[in-house]
C-alpha positions as CSV (number, residue, x, y, z in Angstrom):
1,X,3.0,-8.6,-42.6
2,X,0.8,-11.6,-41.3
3,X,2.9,-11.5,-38.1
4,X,2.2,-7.6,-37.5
5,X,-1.4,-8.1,-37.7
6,X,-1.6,-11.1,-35.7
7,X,0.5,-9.3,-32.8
8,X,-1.9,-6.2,-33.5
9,X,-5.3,-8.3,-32.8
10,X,-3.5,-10.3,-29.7
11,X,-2.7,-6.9,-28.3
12,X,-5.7,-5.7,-28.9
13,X,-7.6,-8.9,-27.3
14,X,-5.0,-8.5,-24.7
15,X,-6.0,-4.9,-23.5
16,X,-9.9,-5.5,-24.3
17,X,-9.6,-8.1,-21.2
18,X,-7.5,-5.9,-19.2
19,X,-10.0,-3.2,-19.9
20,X,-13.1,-5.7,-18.8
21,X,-10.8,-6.4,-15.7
22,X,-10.2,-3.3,-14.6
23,X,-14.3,-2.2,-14.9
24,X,-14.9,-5.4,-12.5
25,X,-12.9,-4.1,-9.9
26,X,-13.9,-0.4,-10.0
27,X,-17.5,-2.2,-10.1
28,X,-16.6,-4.1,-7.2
29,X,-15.0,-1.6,-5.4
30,X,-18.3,0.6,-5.7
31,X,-20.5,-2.2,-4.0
32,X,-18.0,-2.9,-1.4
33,X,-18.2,0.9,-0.6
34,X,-21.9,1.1,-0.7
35,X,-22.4,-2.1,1.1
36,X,-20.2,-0.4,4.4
37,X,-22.1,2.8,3.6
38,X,-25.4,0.9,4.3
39,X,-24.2,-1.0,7.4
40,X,-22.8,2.2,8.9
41,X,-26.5,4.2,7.9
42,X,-28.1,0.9,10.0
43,X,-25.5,0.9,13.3
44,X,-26.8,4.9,13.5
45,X,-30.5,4.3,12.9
46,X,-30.4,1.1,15.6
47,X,-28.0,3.7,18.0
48,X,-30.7,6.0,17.8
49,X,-33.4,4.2,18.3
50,X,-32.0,2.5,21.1
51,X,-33.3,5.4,23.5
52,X,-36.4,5.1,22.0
53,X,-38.5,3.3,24.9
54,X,-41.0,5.0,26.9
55,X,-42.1,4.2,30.7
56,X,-39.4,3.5,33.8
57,X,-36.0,1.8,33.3
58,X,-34.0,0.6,35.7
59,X,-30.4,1.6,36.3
60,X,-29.4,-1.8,34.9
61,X,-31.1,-1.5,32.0
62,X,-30.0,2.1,31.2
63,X,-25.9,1.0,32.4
64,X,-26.5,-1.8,29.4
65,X,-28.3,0.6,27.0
66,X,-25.5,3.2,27.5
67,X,-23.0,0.4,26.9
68,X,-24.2,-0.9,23.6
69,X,-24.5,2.4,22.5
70,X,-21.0,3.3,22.9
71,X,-20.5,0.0,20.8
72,X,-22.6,1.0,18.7
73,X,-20.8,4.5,18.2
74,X,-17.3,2.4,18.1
75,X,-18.7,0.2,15.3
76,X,-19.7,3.2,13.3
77,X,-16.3,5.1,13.6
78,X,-14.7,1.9,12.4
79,X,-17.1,1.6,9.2
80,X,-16.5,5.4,8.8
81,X,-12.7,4.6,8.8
82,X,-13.3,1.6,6.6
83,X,-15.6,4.0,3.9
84,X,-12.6,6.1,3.8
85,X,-10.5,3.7,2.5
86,X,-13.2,2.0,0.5
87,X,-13.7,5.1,-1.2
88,X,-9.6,5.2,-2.0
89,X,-10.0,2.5,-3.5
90,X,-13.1,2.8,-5.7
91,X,-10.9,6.3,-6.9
92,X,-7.8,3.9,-7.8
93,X,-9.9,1.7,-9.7
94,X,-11.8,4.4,-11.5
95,X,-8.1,5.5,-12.3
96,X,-6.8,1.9,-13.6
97,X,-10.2,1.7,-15.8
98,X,-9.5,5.4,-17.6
99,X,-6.2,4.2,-18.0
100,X,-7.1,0.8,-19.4
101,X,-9.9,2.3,-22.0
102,X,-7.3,4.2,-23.0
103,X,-4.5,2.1,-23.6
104,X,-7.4,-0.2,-25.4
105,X,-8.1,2.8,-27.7
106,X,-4.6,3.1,-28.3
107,X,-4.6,-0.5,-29.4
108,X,-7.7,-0.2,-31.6
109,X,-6.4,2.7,-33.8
């Protein structure tokens, strides 16, 4: 009978951590996605700004404006690719951490 109990708490320690685990990541995953939200908001505030200037431009200067601001647009279409798949994740982690609670609550009854 000692045994069963002693398996019964080591399970249950066992799916309390990977519970705690699993809440990290979907924690982490939410940063990471908010941290690429934040630098994609910035590229399309400096993007639009970058027209911003009043009084004569040269050619040159407006050739290299109109450059970095198709960089600029590239940059953001990358980020907007990479908060996609950010967001995948932060949706598969919020699945493993519903799954985890409940395979701890399992555990605990």
């Amino acid at each position: 009978m000692s045994r069963l109990i002693n398996s019964r708490k080591r399970l249950l320690r066992v799916r309390d951590v990977q519970h705690t685990q699993s809440v990290a990541a979907a924690v982490a995953a939410r940063e990471e996605a908010a941290q690429i939200e934040d630098n994609a908001r910035r590229i399309a505030k400096v993007r639009s700004e970058l027209f911003d200037q009043l009084g004569e431009t040269t050619g040159a200067n407006l050739a290299n404006q109109r450059e970095l601001a198709s960089r600029l647009e590239r940059a953001g279409r990358q980020l907007d690719g990479a908060l996609y798949d950010a967001n995948r994740r932060v949706d598969a982690r919020d699945a493993e951490r519903v799954a985890s609670n409940r395979d701890r609550e399992i555990a605990e009854r």
